[in-house]
C-alpha positions in Angstrom: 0.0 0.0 0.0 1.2 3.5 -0.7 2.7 5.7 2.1 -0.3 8.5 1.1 -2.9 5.7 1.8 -1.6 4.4 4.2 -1.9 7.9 6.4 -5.1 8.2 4.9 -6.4 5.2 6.6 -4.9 6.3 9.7 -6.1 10.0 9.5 -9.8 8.7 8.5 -9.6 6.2 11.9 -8.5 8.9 14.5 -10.8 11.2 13.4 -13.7 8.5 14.7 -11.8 7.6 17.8 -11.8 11.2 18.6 -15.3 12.2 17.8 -16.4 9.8 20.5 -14.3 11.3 23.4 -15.0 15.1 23.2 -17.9 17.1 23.8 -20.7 18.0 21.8 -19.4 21.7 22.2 -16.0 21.4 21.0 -16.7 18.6 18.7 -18.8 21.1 16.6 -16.0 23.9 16.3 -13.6 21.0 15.7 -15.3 19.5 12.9 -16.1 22.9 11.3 -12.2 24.0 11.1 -11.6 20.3 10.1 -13.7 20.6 7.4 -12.2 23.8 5.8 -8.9 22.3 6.4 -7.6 21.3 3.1 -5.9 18.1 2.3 -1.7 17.4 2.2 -0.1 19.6 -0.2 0.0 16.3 -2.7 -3.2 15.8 -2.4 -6.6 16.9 -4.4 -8.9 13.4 -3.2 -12.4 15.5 -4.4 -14.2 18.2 -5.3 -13.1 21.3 -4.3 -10.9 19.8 -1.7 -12.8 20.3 1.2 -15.8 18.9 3.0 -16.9 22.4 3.3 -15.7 22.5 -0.5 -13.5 25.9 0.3 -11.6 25.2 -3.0 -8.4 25.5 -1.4 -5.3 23.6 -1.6 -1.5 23.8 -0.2 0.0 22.9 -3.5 3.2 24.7 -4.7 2.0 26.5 -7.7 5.3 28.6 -8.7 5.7 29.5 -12.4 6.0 30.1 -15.6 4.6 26.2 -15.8 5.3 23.7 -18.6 3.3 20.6 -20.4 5.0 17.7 -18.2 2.3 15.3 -20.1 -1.3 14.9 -21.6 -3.5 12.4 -21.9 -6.6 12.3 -24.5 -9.6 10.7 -23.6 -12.9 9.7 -25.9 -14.6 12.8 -25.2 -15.0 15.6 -23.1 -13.8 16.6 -19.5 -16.9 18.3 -17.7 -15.1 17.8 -14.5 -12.2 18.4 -12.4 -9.7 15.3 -11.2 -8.7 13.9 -8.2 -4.9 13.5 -7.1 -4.4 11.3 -4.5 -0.5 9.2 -4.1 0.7 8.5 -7.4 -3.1 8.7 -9.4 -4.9 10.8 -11.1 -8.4 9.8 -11.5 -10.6 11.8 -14.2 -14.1 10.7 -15.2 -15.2 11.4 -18.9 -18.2 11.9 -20.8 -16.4 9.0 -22.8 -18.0 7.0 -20.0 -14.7 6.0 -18.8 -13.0 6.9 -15.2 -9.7 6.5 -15.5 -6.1 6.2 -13.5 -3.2 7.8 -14.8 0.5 8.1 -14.0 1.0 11.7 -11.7 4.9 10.9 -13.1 4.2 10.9 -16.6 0.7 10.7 -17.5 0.4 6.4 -18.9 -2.8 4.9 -18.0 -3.1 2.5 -15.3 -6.6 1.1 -15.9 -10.0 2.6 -17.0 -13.3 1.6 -16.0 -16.4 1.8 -18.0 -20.2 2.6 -16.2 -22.9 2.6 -17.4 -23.2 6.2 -18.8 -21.7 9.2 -19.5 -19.6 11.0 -16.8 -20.1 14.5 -15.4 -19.4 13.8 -11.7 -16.4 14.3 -10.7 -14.1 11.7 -8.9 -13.6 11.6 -5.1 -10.9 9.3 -3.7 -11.7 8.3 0.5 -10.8 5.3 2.6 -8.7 3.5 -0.2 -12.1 3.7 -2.8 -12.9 5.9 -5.5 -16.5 7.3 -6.0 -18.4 8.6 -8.6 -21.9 9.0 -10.1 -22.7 8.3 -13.9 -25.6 10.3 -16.4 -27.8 6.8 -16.4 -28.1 7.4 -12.3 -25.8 4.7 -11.1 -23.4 5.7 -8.4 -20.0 3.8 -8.1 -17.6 2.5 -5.8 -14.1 0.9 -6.8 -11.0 -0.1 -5.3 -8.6 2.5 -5.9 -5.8 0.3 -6.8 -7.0 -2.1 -9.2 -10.3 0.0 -10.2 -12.3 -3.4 -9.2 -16.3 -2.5 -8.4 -16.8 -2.6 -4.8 -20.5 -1.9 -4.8 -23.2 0.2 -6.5 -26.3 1.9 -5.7 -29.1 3.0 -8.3 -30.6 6.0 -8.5 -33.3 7.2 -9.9 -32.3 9.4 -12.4 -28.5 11.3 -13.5 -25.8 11.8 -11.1 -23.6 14.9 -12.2 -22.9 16.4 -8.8 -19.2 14.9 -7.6 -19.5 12.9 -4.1 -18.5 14.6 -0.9 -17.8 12.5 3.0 -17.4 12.8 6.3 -16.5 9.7 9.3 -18.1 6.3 7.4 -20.7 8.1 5.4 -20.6 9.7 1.4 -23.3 12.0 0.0 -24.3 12.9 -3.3 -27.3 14.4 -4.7 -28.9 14.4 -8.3 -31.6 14.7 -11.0 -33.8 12.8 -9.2 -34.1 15.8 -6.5 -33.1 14.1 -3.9 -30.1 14.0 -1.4 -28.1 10.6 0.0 -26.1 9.1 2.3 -24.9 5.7 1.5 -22.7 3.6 3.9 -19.0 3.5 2.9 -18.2 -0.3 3.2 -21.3 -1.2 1.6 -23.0 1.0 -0.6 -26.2 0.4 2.2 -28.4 3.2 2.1 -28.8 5.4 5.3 -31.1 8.4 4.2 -32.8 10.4 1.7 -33.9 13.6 1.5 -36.4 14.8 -1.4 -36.1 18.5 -2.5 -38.2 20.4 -5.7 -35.8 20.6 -8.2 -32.7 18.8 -9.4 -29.7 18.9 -8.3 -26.5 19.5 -10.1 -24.4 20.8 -7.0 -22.3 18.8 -4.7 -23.7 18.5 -0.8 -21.3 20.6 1.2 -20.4 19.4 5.2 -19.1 20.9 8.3 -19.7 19.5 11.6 -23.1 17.4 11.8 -25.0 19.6 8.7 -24.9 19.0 5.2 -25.6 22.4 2.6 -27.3 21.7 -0.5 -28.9 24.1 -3.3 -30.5 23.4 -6.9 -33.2 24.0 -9.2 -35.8 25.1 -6.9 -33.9 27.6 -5.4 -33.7 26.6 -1.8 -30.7 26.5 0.1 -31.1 23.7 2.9 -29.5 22.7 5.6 -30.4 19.0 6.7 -28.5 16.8 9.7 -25.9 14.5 8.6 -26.8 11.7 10.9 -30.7 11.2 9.6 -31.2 13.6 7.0 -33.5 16.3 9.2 -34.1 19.7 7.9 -32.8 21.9 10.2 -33.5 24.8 8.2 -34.0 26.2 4.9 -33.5 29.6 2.7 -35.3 31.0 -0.4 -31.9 32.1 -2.4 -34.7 33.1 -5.3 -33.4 31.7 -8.3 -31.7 28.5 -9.9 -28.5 27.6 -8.0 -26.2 25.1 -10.3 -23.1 24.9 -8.4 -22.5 23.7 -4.7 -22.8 26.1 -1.8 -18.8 26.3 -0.2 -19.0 27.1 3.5 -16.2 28.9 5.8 -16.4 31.4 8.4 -19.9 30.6 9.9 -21.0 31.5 6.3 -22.6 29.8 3.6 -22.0 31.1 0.4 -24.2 30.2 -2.9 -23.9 32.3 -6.4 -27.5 31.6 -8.4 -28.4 32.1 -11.8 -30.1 35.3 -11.0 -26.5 37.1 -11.0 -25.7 37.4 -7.0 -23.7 35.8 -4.6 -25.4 35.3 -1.5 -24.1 34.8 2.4 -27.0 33.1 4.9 -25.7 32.3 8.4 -24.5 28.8 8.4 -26.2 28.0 12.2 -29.6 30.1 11.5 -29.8 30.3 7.8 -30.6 34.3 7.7 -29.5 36.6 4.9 -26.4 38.3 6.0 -25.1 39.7 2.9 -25.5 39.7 -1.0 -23.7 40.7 -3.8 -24.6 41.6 -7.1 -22.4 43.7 -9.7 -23.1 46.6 -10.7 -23.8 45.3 -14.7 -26.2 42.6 -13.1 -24.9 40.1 -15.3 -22.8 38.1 -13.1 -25.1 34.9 -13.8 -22.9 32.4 -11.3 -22.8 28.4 -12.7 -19.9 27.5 -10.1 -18.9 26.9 -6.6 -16.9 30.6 -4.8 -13.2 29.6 -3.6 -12.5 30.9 0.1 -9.6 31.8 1.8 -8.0 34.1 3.6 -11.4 36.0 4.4 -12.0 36.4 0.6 -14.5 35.1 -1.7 -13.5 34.5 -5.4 -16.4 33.8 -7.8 -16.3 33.7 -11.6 -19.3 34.8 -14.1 -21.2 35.0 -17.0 -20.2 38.2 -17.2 -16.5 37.4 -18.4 -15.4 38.4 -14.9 -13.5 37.2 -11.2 -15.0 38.8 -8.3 -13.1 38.7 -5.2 -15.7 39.5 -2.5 -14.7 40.4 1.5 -16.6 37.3 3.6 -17.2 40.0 6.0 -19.7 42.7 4.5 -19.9 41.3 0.9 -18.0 44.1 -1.1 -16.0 43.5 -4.0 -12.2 43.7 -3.5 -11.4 43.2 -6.9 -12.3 42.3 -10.3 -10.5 40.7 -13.4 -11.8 40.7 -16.9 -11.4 37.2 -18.7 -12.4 36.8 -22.4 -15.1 34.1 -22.3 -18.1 33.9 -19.6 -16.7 31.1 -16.9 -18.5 27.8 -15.7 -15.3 26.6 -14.0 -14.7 27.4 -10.3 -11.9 29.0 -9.3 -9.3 27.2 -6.7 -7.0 29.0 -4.3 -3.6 27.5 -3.8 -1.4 29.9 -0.8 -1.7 32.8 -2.5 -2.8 32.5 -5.8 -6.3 32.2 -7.9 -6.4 29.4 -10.6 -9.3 29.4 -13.4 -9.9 28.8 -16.9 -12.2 30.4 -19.0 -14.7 28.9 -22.4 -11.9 30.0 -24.8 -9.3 28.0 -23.3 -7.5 30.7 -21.2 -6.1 29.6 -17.7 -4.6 32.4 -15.5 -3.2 32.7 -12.3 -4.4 35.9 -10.6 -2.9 37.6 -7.1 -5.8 36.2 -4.0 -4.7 40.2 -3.0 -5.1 42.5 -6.0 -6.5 40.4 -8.7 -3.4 41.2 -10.9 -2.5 38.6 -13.3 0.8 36.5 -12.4 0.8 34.0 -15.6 -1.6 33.0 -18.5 -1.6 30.1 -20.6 -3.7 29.7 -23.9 -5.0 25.9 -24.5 -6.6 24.9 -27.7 -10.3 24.0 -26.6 -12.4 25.8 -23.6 -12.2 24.5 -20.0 -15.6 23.9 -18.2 -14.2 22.5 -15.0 -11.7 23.4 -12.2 -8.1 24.0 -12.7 -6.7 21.7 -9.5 -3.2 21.9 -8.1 -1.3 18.9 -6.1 2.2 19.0 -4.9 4.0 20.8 -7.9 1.4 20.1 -10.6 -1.2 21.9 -12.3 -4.2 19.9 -14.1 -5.8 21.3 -16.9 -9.3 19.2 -18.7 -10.3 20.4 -21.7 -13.7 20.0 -23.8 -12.0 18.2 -26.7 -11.1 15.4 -24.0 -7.5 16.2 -23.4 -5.8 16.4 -19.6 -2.8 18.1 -19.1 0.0 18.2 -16.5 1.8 21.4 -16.0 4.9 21.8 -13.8 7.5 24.5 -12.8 9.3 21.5 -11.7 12.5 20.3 -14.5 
């Protein structure tokens, strides 16, 4: 077993042994900095990197970068990888999820499902899991790429998984929310919303955030699947709501990004752009008491988490569906014309562009001293500063 697994396993146990032995009090404050807490610097194991999917890394993104390999799938990349030991796991609309070489980019198996693949992978406890456009959600060994188990849903999965202790949740097109058992693939709850869902459940402590087409913003209990409490956010919400700072953050199709209180689920700030055209399809990055969103409006907003004002904007030259990551100090996105910058999480001033030849829908993920790239004519690429 790899030495990144290996502490994997470990990390994954002592986190149970010590939710039993401290109180309720101080388990909740130490699950909620837990959760924002993201993942060794060689490490992205799922979406956004974070329970409380915070879109921030501890990668070493130095540059100018450099192709160090590419691999071409059948057919589109409509979501971001996972980088976990020596892997890189990327799910295609080929219908494939495959393995690849971090060193040099060969394949080291491929697994067909039963559909096309929008979900994006997430690597936990030695499995990888994923959800497929037919409504089938997958679990494999991460090694060999075996199927441990799969559940059936009713309808397509394109939300990536997210977990916390034994449990992982994922929510779809069938408008409903789920927490299978790990080991198993038993189911433990479901919760039924009015619209789809295309966003992935966000956790911190003992709640699970989720948002879609209805345009509610819930917050349900992790252990049964409870609402707790619930938000009217007013209009479509496609991406995933990212949690830090006692805020939950959602951007909706109605052009705002919008901050409820993540304990009482009241409005505490909104922000909308002057042109009004900021129509958000993504998940906000947050770090450093900054919010970075993209839009359809061609531009990043960096919003303050404390009153909701804009800090900074940069112009981009497509409108953006991909999320923007934070590695340290610096703001990765890619745009529909194939464009991935590096911006300043300060000042929004631009550090290092790179032009690719087709448009980039998905997240632009860092791990250790790479950069990977997925691109809509089915291509990933790994760039390095590294010789």
């Amino acid at each position: 077993m790899k030495l990144m697994s290996l502490m994997g396993q470990i990390h994954f146990g002592w986190k149970c042994w010590l939710r039993t032995r401290i109180s309720k009090w101080s388990r909740s404050w130490f699950w909620i900095l837990l959760a924002c807490w993201p993942l060794a610097a060689g490490e992205w194991s799922h979406y956004r990197n974070s329970s409380a999917l915070t879109g921030v890394g501890s990668a070493h993104v130095d540059y100018p970068l450099v192709e160090k390999w590419q691999f071409q799938t059948g057919a589109a990349i409509a979501a971001p990888p996972a980088v976990v030991d020596d892997g890189v796991y990327v799910a295609s609309t080929d219908g494939f999820l495959y393995k690849l070489n971090i060193t040099d980019g060969r394949m080291l198996w491929r697994y067909r499902a039963s559909g096309r693949l929008k979900s994006g992978p997430g690597v936990w406890a030695g499995r990888v899991f994923f959800g497929d456009e037919l409504g089938i959600f997958h679990a494999l060994d991460s090694e060999t790429g075996l199927v441990v188990w799969r559940f059936e849903s009713a309808d397509a999965i394109y939300a990536a998984p997210n977990f916390i202790d034994d449990g992982v949740f994922f929510a779809g097109y069938d408008q409903r929310v789920y927490r299978l058992g790990l080991k198993r693939g038993a189911l433990l709850w479901q919760f039924q919303t009015q619209g789809f869902i295309s966003g992935t459940p966000s956790l911190v402590a003992d709640q699970l955030y989720v948002a879609g087409s209805d345009g509610r913003l819930r917050c349900l209990n992790t252990a049964d699947g409870q609402l707790n409490w619930e938000a009217n956010v007013g209009s479509v919400v496609q991406g995933s709501p990212a949690v830090a700072l006692g805020l939950v953050l959602v951007g909706s199709f109605s052009g705002e990004l919008l901050a409820y209180g993540a304990v009482s689920g009241a409005l505490v700030w909104r922000y909308r752009p002057i042109s009004g055209e900021m129509v958000v399809s993504g998940t906000p990055a947050i770090a450093e008491g900054i919010a970075v969103v993209g839009g359809w409006d061609r531009q990043v907003h960096a919003v303050s988490m404390s009153d909701g004002k804009m800090i900074w904007r940069y112009p981009v030259r497509t409108k953006l569906d991909a999320s923007p990551t934070i590695n340290q100090d610096k703001v990765l996105i890619g745009d529909l014309s194939g464009q991935v910058v590096i911006l300043d999480l300060y000042s929004g001033s631009r550090l290092w562009v790179m032009k690719f030849p087709t448009g980039i829908k998905t997240d632009v993920v860092a791990a250790g001293h790479e950069v990977f790239v997925c691109q809509e004519n089915g291509a990933i690429t790994c760039l390095s500063s590294m010789p």
